[in-house]
N, C-alpha and C positions, 0 to 999 in steps of 0.2 A: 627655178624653184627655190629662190632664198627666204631664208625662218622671218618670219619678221620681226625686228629688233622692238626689244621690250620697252616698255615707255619707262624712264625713269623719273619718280614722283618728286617734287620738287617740295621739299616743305619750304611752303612761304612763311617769315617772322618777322610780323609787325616791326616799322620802324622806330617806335617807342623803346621798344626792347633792345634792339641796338645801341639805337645811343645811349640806355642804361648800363648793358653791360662794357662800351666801351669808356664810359667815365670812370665807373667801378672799377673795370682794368686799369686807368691813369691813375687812380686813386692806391689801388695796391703798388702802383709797380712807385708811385710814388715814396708808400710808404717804407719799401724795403729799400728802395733807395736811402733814406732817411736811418733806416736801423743797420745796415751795415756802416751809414758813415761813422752811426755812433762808434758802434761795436769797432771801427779802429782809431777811434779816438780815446777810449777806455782803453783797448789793446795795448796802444802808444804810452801811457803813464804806468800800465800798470806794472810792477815788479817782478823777476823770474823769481818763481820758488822754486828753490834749489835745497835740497836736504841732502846731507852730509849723512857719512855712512855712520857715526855717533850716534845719529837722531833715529836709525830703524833699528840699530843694538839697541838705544835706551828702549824704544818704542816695545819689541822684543822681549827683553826682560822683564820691562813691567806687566807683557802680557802673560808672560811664563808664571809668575808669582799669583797674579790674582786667579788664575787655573787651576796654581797648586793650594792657594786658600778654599777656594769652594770645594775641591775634591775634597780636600780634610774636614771639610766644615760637613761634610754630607755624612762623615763616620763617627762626627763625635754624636754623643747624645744627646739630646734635646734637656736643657734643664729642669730640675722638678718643679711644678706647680704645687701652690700651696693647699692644703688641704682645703675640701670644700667645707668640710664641719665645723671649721672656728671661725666666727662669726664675732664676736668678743674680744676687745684689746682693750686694754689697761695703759692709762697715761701716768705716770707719776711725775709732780715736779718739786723739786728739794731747792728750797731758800737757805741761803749760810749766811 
């Protein structure tokens, strides 16, 4: 009295579809081949940056200062505006 084995459904995919998706695979796997050569050929020329323990003091400082500007700048007072009712200026010009 054995169960009997389940049929397993086969999805059939057109052979169009194959050979599309297997060019598309050639075609990536081309193109990353292409961008990692780049990328170590950039790699290869490009310079180590290197920063000096000067460059994160200076960096440091000038961030401390501009901190302690805006914190100050937030307590002083806003300057006066001039009044809105004078409307009226006077030019005088003096020949010698």
């Amino acid at each position: 009295m054995a169960e009997p084995e389940s049929q397993k459904v086969i999805k059939l995919v057109p052979e169009f579809l194959l050979k599309k998706r297997k060019a598309y695979q050639a075609i990536k796997a081309t193109q990353a081949k292409l961008a990692l050569l780049e990328k170590r050929k950039v790699a290869r020329g490009k310079p180590l940056n290197f920063k000096r323990l000067e460059d994160f003091l200076k960096d440091g400082h000038i961030k401390h200062r501009d901190e302690t500007r805006i914190r100050r700048s937030k307590h002083r007072p806003a300057p006066p505006l001039p009044p809105a009712g004078n409307k009226l200026a006077f030019a005088v010009r003096i020949r010698e």
